[in-house]
Every structure is written in C-alpha cells, then in structure tokens.
DSSP file (Angstrom, degrees, kcal/mol; ACC not computed):
  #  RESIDUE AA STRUCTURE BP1 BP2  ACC     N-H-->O    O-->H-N    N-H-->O    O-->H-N    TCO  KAPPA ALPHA  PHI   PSI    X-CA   Y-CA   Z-CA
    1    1 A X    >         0   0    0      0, 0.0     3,-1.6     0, 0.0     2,-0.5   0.000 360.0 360.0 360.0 -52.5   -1.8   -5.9  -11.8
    2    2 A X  T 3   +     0   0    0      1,-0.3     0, 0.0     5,-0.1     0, 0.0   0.086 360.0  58.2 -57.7  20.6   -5.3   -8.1  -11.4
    3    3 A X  T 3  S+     0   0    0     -2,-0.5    -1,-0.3     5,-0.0     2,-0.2   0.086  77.5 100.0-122.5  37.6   -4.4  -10.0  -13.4
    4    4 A X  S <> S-     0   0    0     -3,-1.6     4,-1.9     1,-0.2     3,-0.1  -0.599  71.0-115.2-108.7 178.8   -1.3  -11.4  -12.4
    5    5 A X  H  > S+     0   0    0     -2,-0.2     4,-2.5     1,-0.2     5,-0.5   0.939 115.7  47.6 -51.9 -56.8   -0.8  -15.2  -10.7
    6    6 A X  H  > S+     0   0    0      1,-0.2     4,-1.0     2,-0.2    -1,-0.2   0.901 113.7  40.7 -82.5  -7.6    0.4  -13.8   -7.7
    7    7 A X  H  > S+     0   0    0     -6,-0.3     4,-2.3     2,-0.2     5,-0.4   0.875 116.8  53.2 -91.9 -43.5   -2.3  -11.0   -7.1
    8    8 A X  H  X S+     0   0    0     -4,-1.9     4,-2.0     1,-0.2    -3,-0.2   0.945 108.8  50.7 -26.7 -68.3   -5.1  -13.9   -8.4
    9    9 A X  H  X S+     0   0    0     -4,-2.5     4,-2.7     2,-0.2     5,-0.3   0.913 110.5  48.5 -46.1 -44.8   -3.3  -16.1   -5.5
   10   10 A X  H  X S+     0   0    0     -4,-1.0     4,-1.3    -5,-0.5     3,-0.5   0.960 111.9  50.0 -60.6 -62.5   -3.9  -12.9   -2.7
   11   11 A X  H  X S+     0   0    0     -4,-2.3     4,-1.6     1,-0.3     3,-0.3   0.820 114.7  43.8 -49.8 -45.9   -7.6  -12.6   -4.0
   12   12 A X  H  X S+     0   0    0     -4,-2.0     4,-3.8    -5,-0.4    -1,-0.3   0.962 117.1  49.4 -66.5 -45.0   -8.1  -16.8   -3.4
   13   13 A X  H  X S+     0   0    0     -4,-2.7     4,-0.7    -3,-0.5    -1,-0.2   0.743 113.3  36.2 -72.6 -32.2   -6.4  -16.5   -0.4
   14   14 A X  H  X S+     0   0    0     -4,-1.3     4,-0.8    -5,-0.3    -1,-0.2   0.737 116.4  63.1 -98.7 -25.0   -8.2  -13.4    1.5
   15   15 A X  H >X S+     0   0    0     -4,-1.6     4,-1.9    -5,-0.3     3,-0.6   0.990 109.4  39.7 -55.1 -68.2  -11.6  -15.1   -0.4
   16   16 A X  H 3X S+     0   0    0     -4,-3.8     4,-1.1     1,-0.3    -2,-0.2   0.739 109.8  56.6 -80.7 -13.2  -11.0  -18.2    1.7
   17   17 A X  H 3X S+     0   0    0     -4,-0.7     4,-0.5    -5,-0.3    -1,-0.3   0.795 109.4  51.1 -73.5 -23.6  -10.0  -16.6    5.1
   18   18 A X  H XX S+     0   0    0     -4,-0.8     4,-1.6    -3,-0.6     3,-1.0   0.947 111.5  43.3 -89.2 -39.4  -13.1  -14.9    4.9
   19   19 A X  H 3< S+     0   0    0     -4,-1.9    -1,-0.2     1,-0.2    -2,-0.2   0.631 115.5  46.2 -91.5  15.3  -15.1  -18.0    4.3
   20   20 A X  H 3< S+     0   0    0     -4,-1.1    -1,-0.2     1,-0.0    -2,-0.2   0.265 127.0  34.1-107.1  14.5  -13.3  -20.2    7.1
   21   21 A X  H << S-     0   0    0     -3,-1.0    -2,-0.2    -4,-0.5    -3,-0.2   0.329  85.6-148.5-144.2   9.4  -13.7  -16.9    9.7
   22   22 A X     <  -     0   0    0     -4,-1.6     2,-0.2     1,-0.1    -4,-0.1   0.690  20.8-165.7  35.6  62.9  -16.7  -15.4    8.9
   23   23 A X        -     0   0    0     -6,-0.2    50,-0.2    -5,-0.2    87,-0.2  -0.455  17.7-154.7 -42.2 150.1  -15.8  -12.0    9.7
   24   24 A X  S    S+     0   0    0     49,-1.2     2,-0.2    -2,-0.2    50,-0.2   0.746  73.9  29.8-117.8  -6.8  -18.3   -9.3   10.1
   25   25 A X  B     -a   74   0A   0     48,-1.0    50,-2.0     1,-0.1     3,-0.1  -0.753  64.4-135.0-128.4 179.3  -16.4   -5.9    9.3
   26   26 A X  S    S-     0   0    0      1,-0.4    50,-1.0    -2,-0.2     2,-0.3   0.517  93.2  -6.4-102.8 -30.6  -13.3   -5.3    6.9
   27   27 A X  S >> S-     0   0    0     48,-0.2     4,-0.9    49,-0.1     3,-0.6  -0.964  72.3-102.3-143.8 155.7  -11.9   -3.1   10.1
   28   28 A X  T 34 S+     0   0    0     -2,-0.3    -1,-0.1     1,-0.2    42,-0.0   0.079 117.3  62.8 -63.9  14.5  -12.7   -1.7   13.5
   29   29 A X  T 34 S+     0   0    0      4,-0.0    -1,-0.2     0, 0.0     4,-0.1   0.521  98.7  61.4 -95.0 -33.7  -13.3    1.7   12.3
   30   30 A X  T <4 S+     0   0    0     -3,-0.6    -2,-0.2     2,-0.1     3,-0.1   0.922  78.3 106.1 -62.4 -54.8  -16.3   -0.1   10.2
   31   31 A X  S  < S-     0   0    0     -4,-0.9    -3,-0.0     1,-0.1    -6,-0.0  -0.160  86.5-106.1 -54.7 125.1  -18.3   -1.4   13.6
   32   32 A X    >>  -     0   0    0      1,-0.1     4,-1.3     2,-0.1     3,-0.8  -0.154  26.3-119.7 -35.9 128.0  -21.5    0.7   14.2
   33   33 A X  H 3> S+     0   0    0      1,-0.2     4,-3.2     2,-0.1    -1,-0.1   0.959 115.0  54.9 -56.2 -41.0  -20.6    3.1   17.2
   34   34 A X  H 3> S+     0   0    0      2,-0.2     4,-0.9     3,-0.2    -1,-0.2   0.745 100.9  53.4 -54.8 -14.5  -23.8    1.2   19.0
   35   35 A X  H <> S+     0   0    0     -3,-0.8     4,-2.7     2,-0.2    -1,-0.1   0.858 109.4  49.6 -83.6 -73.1  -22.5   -2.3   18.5
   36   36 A X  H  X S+     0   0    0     -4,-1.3     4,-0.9     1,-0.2    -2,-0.2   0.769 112.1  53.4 -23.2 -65.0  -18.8   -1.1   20.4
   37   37 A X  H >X S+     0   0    0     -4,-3.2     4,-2.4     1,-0.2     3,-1.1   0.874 106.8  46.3 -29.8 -72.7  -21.1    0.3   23.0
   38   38 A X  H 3X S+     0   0    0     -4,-0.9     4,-1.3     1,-0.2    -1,-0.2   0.870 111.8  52.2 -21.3 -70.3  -23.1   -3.1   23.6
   39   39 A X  H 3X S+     0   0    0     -4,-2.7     4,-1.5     2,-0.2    -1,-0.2   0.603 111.4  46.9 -68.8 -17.6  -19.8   -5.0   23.7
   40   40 A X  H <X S+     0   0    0     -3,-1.1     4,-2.6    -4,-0.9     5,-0.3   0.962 114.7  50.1 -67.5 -74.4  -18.2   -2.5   26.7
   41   41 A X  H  X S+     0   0    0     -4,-2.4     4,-0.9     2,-0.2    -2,-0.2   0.633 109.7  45.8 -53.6 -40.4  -21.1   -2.7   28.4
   42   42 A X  H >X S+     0   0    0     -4,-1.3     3,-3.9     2,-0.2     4,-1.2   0.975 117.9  42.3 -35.9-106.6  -21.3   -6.4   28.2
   43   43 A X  H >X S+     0   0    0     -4,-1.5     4,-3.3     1,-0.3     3,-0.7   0.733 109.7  58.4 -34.8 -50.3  -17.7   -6.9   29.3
   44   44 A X  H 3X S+     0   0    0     -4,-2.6     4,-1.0     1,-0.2    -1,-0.3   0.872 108.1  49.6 -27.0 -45.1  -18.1   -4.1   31.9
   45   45 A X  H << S+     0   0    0     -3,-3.9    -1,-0.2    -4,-0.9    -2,-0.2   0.422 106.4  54.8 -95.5 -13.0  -21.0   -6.4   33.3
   46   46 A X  H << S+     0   0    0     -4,-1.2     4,-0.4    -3,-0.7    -1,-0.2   0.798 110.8  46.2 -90.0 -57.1  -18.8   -9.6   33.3
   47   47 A X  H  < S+     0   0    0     -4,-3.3     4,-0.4    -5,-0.3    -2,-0.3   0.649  98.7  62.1 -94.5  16.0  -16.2   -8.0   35.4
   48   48 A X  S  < S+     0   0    0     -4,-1.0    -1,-0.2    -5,-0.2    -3,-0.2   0.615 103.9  57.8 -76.5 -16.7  -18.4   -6.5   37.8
   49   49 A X  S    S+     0   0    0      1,-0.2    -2,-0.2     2,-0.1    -1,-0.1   0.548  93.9  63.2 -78.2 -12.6  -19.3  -10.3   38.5
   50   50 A X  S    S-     0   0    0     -4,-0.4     2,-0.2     1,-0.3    -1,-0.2   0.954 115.8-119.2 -68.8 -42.3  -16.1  -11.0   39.2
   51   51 A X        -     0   0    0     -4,-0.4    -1,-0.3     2,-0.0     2,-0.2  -0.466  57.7  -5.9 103.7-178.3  -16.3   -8.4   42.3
   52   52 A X        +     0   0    0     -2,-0.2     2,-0.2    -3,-0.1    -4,-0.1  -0.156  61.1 149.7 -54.5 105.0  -14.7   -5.5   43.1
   53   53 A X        -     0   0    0     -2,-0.2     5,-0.1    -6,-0.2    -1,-0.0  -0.721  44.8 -84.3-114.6 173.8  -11.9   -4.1   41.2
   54   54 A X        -     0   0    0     -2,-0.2    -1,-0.1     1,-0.1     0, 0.0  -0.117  35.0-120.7 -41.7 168.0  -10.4   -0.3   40.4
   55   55 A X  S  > S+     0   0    0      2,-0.1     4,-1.3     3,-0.1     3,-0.4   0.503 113.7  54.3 -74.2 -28.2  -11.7    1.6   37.9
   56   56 A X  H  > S+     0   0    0      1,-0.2     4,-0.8     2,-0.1    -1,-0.1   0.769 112.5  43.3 -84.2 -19.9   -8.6    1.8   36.2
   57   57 A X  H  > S+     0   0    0      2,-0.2     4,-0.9     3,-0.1    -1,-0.2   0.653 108.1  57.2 -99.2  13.8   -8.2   -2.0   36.2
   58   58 A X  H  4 S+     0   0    0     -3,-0.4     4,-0.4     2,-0.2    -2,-0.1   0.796 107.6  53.6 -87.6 -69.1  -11.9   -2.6   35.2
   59   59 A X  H >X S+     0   0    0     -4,-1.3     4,-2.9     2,-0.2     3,-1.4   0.877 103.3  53.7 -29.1 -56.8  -10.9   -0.4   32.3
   60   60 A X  H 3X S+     0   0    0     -4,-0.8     4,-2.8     1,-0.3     3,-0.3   0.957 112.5  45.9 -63.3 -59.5   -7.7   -2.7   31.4
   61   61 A X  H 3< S+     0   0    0     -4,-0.9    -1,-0.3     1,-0.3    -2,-0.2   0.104 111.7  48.2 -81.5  26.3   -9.9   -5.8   31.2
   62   62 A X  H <> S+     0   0    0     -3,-1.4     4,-0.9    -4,-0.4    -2,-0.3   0.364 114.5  43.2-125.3 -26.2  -12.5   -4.2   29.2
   63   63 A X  H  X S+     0   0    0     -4,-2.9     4,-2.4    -3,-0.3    -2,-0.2   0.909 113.9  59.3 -71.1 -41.4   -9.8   -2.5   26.3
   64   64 A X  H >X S+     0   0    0     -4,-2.8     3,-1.4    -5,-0.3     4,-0.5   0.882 113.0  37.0 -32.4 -87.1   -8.2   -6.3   26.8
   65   65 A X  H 3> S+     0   0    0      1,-0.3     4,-2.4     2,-0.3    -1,-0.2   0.608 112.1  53.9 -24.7 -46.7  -11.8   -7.6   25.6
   66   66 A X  H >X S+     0   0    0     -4,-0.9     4,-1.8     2,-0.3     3,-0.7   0.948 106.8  53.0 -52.8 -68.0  -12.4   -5.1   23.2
   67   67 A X  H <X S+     0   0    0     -4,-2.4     4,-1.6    -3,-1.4    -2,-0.3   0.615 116.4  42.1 -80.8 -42.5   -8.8   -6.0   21.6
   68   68 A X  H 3X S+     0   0    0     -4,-0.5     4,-0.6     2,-0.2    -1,-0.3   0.706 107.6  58.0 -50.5 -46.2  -10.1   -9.5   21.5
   69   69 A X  H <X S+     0   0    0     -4,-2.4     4,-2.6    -3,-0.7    -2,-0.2   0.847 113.1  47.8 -16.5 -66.9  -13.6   -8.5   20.3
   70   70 A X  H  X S+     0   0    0     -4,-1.8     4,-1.3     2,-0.2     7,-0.2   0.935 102.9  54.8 -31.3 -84.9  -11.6   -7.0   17.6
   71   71 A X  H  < S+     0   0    0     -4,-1.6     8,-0.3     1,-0.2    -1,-0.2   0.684 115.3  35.6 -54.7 -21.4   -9.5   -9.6   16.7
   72   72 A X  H  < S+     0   0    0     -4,-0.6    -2,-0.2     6,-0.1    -1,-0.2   0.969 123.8  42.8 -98.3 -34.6  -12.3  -12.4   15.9
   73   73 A X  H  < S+     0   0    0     -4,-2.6   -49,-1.2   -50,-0.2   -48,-1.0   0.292 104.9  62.3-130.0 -10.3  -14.9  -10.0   14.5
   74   74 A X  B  X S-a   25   0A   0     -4,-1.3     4,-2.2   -50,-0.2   -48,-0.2  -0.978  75.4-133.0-140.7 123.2  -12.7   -7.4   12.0
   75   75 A X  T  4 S+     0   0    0    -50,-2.0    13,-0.8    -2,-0.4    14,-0.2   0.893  96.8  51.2 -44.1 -42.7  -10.9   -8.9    9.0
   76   76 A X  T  4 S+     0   0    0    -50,-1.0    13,-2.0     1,-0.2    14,-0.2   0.820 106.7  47.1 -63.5 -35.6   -7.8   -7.3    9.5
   77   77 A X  T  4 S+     0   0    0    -51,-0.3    -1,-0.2    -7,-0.2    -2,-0.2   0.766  89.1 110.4 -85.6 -30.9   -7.2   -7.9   12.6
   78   78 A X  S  < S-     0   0    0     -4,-2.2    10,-1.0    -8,-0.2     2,-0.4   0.012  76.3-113.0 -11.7 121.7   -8.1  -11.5   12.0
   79   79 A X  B     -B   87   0B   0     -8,-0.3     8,-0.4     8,-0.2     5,-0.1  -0.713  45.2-101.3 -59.0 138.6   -5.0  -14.0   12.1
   80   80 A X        -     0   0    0      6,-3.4     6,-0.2    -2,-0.4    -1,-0.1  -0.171  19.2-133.6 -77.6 166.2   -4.6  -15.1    8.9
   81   81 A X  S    S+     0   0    0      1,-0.2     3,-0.2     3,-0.1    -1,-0.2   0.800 105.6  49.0 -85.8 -19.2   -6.0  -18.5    8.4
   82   82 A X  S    S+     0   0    0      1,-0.3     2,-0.3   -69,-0.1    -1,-0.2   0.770 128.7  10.5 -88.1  -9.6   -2.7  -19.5    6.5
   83   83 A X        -     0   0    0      3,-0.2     3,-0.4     1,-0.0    -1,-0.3  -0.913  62.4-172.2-139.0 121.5   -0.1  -18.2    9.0
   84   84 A X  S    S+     0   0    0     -2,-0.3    -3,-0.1    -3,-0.2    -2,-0.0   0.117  77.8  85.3 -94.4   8.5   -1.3  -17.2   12.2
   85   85 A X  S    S+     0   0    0     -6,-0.1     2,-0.3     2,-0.1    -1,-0.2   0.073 101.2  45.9 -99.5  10.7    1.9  -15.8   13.3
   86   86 A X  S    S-     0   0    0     -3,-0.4    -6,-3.4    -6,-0.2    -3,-0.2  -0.963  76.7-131.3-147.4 147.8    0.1  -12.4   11.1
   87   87 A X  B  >  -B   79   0B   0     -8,-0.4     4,-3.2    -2,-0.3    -8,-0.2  -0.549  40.7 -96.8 -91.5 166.0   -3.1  -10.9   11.0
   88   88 A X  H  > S+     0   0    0    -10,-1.0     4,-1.7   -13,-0.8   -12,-0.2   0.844 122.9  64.9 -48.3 -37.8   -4.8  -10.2    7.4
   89   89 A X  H >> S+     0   0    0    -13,-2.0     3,-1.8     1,-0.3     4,-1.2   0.917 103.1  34.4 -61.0 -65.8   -3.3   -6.8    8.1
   90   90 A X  H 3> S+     0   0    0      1,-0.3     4,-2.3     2,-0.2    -1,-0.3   0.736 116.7  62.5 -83.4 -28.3    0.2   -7.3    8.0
   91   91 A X  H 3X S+     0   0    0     -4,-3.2     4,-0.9     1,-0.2    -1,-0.3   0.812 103.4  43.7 -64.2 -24.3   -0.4  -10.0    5.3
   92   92 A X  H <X S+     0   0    0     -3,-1.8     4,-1.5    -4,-1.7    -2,-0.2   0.655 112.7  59.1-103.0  -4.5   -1.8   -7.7    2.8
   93   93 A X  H >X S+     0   0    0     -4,-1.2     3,-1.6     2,-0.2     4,-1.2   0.981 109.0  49.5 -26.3 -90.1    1.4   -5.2    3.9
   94   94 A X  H 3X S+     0   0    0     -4,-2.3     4,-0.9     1,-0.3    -2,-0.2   0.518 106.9  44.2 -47.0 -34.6    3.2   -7.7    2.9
   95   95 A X  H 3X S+     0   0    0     -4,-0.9     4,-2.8     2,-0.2     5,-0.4   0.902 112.4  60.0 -40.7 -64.8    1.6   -8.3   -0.2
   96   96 A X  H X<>S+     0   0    0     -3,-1.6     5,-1.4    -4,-1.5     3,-0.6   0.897 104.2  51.3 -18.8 -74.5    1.7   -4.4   -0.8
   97   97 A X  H 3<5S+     0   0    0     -4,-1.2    -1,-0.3     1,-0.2    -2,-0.2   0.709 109.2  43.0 -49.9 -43.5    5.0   -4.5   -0.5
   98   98 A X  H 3<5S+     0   0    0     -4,-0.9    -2,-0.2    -3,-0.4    -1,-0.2   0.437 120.2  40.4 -63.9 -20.8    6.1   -7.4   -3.1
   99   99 A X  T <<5S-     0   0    0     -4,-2.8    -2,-0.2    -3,-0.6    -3,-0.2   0.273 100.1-135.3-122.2  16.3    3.7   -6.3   -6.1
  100  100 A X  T   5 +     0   0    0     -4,-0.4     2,-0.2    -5,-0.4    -3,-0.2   0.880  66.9 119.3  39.4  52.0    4.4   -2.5   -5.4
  101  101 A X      < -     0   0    0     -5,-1.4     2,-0.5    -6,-0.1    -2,-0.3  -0.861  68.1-121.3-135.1 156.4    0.5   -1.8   -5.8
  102  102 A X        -     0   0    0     -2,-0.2     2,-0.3    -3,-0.1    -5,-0.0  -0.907  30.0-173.8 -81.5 148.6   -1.7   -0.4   -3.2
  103  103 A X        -     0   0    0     -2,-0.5     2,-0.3   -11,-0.1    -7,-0.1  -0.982   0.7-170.3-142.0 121.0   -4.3   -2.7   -2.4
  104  104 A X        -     0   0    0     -2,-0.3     2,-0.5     0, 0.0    -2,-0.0  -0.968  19.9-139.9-141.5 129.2   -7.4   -1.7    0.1
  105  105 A X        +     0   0    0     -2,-0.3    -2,-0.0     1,-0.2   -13,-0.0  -0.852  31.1 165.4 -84.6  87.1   -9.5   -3.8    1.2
  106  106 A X        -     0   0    0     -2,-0.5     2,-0.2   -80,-0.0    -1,-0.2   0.832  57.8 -10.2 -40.4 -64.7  -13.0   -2.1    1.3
  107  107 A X        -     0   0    0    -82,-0.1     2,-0.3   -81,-0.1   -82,-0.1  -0.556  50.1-159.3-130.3-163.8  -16.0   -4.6    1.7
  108  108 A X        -     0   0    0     -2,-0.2     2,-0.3   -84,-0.1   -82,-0.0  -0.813   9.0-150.6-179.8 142.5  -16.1   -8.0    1.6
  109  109 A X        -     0   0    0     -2,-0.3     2,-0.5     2,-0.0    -2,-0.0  -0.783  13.5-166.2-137.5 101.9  -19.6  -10.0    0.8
  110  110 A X        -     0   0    0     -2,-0.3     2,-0.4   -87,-0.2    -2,-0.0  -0.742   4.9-172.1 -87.5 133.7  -20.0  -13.5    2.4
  111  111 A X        -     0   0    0     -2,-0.5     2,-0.3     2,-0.0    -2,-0.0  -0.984   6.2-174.2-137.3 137.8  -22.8  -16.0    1.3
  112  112 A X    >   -     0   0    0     -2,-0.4     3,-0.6     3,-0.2     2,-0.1  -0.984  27.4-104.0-143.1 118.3  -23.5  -19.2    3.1
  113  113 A X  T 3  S+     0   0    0     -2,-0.3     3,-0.1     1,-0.3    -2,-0.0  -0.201 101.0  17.4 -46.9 127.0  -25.7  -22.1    2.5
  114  114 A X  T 3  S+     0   0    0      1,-0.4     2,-0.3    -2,-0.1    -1,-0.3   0.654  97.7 111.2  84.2  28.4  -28.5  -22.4    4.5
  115  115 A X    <         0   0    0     -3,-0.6    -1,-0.4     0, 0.0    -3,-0.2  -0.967 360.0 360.0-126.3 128.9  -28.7  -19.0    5.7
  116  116 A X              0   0    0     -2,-0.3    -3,-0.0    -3,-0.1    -2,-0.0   0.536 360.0 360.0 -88.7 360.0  -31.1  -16.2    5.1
C-alpha cells in the first residue's frame, strides 16, 4: 500500500499541512497533562477579567477555549490546509476509507530553518 500514487499523494499532503501549521501534538490525548492545566488556568484568568460570571458559564467559555486550544495546536483537529471544510481527522477517515488500509498517525517530526 505505501507505495501506491494515491497513498504517496496522502503522505505529501499531511507532510505539507504540518509544515504550513506547525502543529505541536498528533492529538489531544498527546498534550502533557501540565500543559492542559496551564491553558485552563490561563483562560480561567481571562474570564475572570471580564467580571463576574456563574461558574457554570465560566466553565462553558473555558471548554469553548480549550476546543479552540485544541483545534490550532493538535494535528487532527487541525482544519486541513487543503479543504478547511475537514479537519486532518476526518481527512485521513476519508482516506481510510478509499484505500481500505488503516493508517494512524503516530508522530510527526518538524524541522525549520533557523530554529534551534
């Protein structure tokens, strides 16, 4: 199967979404429990500058954030950079589905000039 045109084309394709979106995980299951933490706390601390709201709607705008967090920072959730009307996720489904392989994305290693 890796070596056919169209799974070559998937490989180019998820190769260049990663270097025009510099992701930093393949997935949210991947982020460090301490990092997640950071970024609640952070957003917590954003809407407590708004003033006073519930706790239950403090909550809503901090899973909101989170979910956003998410989406720029975890390949998968990514939109993809050639159709943005899917994330990576439901693009490599789709893929899945047409070459009848599974295909899991695991790591991913980005290198950029001029960076140490």
């Amino acid at each position: 199967m890796a070596k056919t045109e169209e799974f070559q084309e998937f490989i180019r394709d998820i190769a260049m979404h990663i270097a025009s979106m510099n992701p930093s995980w393949v997935s949210s299951d991947d982020i460090p429990e301490d990092v997640i933490n950071r970024e609640k706390d952070i957003y917590k601390g954003q809407v407590m500058e708004m003033g006073k709201k519930p706790d239950n709607i403090i909550e809503k705008i901090v899973e909101g954030k989170m979910g956003k967090f998410f989406s720029q920072s975890c390949l998968l959730n990514q939109p993809y950079v050639k159709d943005d009307s899917m994330t990576v996720q439901e693009y490599l489904k789709g893929k899945i589905a047409k070459l009848g392989e599974n295909i899991v994305i695991t790591r991913f290693y980005r290198l950029a000039m001029g960076e140490e």
